[in-house]
C-alpha positions as CSV (number, residue, x, y, z in Angstrom):
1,X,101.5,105.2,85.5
2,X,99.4,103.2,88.4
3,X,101.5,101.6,91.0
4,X,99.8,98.0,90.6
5,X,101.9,96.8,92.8
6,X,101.7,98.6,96.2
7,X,97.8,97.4,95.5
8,X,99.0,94.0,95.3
9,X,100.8,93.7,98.0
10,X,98.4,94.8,100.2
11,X,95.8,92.2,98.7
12,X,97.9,89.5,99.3
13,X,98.8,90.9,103.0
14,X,95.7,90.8,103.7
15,X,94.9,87.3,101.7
16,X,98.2,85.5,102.7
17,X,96.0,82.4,104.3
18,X,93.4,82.1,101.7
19,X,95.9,82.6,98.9
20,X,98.2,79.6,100.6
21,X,94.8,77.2,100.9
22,X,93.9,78.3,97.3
23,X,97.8,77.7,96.0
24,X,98.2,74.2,97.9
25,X,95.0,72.8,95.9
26,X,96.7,72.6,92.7
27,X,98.8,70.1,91.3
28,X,102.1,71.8,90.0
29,X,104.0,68.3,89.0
30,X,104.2,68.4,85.4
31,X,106.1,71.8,85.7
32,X,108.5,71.0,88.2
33,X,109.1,67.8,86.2
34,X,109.9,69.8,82.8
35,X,111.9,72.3,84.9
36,X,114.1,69.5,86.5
37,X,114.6,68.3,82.8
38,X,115.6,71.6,80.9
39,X,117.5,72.1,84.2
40,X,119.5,68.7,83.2
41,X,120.8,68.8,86.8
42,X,120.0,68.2,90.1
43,X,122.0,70.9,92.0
44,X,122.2,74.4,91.5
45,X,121.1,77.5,92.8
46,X,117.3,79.1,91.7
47,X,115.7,82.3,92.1
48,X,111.8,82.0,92.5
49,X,110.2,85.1,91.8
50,X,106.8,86.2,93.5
51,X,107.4,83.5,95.9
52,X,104.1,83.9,98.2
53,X,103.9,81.3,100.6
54,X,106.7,78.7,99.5
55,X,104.8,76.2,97.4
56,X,106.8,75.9,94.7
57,X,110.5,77.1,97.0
58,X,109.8,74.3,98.7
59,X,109.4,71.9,96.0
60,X,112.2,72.8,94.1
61,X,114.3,72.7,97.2
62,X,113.2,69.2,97.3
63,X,114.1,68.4,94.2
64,X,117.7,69.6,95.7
65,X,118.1,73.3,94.8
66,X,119.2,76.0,96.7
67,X,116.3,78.5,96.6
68,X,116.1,82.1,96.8
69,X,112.8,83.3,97.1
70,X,111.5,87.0,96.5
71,X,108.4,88.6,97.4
72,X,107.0,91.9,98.7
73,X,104.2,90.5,100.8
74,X,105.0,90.2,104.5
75,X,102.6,87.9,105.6
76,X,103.5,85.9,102.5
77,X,107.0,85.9,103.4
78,X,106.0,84.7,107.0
79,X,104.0,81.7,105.8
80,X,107.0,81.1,103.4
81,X,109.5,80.6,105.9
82,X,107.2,78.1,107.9
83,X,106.6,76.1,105.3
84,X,110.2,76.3,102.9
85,X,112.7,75.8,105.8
86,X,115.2,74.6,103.7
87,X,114.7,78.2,101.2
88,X,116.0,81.6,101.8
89,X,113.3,84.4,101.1
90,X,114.2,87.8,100.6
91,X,111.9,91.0,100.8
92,X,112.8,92.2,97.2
93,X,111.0,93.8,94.5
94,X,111.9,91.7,91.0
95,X,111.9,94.5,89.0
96,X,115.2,95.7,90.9
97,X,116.9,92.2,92.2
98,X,119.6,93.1,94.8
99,X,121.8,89.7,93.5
100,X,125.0,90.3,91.1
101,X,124.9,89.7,87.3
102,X,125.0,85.9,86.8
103,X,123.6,84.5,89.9
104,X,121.9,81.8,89.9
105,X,121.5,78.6,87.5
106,X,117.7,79.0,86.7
107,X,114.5,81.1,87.7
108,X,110.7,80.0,88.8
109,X,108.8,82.8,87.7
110,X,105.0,81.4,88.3
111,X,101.6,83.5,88.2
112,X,104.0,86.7,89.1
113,X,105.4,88.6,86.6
114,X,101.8,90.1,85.5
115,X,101.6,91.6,89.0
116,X,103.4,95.0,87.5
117,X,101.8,96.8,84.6
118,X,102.6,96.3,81.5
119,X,105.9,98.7,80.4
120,X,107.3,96.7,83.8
121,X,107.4,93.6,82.1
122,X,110.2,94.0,80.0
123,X,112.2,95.6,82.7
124,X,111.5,92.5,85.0
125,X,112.2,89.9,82.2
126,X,115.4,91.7,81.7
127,X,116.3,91.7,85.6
128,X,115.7,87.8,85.1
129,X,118.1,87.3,82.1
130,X,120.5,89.6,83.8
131,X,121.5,87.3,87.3
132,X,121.2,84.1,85.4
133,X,124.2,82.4,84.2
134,X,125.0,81.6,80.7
135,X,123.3,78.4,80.1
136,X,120.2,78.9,82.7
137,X,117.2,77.4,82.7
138,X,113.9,79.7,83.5
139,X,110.4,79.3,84.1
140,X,107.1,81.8,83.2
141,X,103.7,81.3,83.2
142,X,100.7,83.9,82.7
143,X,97.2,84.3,82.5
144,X,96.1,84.4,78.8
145,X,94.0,87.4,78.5
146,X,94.0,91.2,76.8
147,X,93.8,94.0,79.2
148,X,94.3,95.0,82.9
149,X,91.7,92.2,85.5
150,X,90.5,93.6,88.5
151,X,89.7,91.5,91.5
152,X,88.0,93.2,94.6
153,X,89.7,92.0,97.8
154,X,87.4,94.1,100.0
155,X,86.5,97.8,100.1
156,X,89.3,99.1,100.2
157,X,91.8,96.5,98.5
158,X,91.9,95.2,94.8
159,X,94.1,92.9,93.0
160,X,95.1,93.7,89.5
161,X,97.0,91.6,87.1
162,X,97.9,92.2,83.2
163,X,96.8,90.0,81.0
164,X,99.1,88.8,77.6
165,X,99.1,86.6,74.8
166,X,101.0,84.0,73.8
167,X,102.9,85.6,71.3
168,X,103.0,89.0,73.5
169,X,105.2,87.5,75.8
170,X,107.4,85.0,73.6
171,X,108.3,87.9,71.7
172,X,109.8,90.1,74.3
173,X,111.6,87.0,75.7
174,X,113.2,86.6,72.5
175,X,113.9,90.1,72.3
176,X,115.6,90.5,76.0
177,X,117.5,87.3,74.8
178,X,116.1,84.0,76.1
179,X,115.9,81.1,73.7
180,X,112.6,79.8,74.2
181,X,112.7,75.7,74.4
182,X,109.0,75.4,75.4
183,X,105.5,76.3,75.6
184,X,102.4,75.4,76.9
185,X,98.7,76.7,77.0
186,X,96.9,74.9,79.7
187,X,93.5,75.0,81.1
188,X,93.1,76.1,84.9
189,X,92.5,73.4,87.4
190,X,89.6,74.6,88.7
191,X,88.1,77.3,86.7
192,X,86.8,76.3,83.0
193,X,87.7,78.6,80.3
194,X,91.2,80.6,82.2
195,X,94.0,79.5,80.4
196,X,97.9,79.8,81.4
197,X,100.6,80.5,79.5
198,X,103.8,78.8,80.4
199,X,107.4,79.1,78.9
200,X,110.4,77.2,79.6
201,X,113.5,79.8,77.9
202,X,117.5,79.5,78.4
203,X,119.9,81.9,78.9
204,X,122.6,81.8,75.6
């Protein structure tokens, strides 16, 4: 099986700045709004997933949560800890999360979980549905495709993502346990015909 994500990691060590420029462009407001409102509170404690540089820590930390972020990416994680003072980022691969069954009170999992291949997903869903308590409120989203997309970095460095479908992933959510309360298909932003996937699920 290809390690994907010792590739990735170097990618986005070597793109941390770009990636933060690229990530900072977008306008993430309807999804932090539906978050807030599945989340039905405005306390708690969240686990954001592939955290990169602390776009989305930070908003949900101003939202007032107490955020844990997770990524694998150094220079990520540096950027991060400028920009989401008021998170806590952890150097943590989320297909083994060093937290204790029933952590936290929801999950951010944005443009990350498609950064392992494919028989990884499962196991990192199920690492999700494991620290969240009873009654959690999580977010997923993924780019709608069908195979494995390869991005050249440089010479030496590519990124590689999986691609799913909608009912690829809704189906192994429902399987691991999550209800799922929403979904979405969106257009990208900024490029014309890339759709995302995005899932709001509960933990019951």
């Amino acid at each position: 099986m290809p390690d994907i994500t010792k590739a990735n990691i170097q990618a986005y060590d070597k793109t941390a700045k770009e990636y933060d420029e690229w990530a900072n462009s977008y306008n993430m407001q309807s999804a932090y709004e539906q978050f807030r409102e599945y989340m039905d509170k405005t306390e708690g404690v969240i686990i954001d997933v592939g955290s990169g540089t602390g776009r989305d820590a930070r908003a949900l930390t101003d939202s007032g949560y107490e955020v844990h972020g997770v990524d694998l990416s150094d220079n990520m994680l540096q950027i991060a800890k400028i920009k989401a003072r008021n998170a806590t980022f952890h150097k943590m691969d989320f297909r083994h999360l060093e937290f204790d069954d029933n952590h936290f009170d929801g999950f951010w999992a944005n443009a990350s979980l498609f950064l392992v291949v494919r028989p990884e997903l499962e196991e990192s869903i199920k690492e999700l549905y494991r620290v969240t308590r009873k009654g959690g409120t999580g977010y997923l989203s993924f780019e709608e495709g069908e195979g494995l997309k390869i991005k050249e970095v440089d010479k030496e460095t590519k990124k590689q993502q999986e691609l799913y479908s909608y009912s690829e992933v809704r189906d192994l959510l429902k399987e691991v346990g999550f209800r799922v309360l929403m979904t979405e298909r969106k257009e990208d932003q900024k490029r014309k015909g890339l759709f995302w996937l995005r899932y709001f699920v509960r933990k019951v």
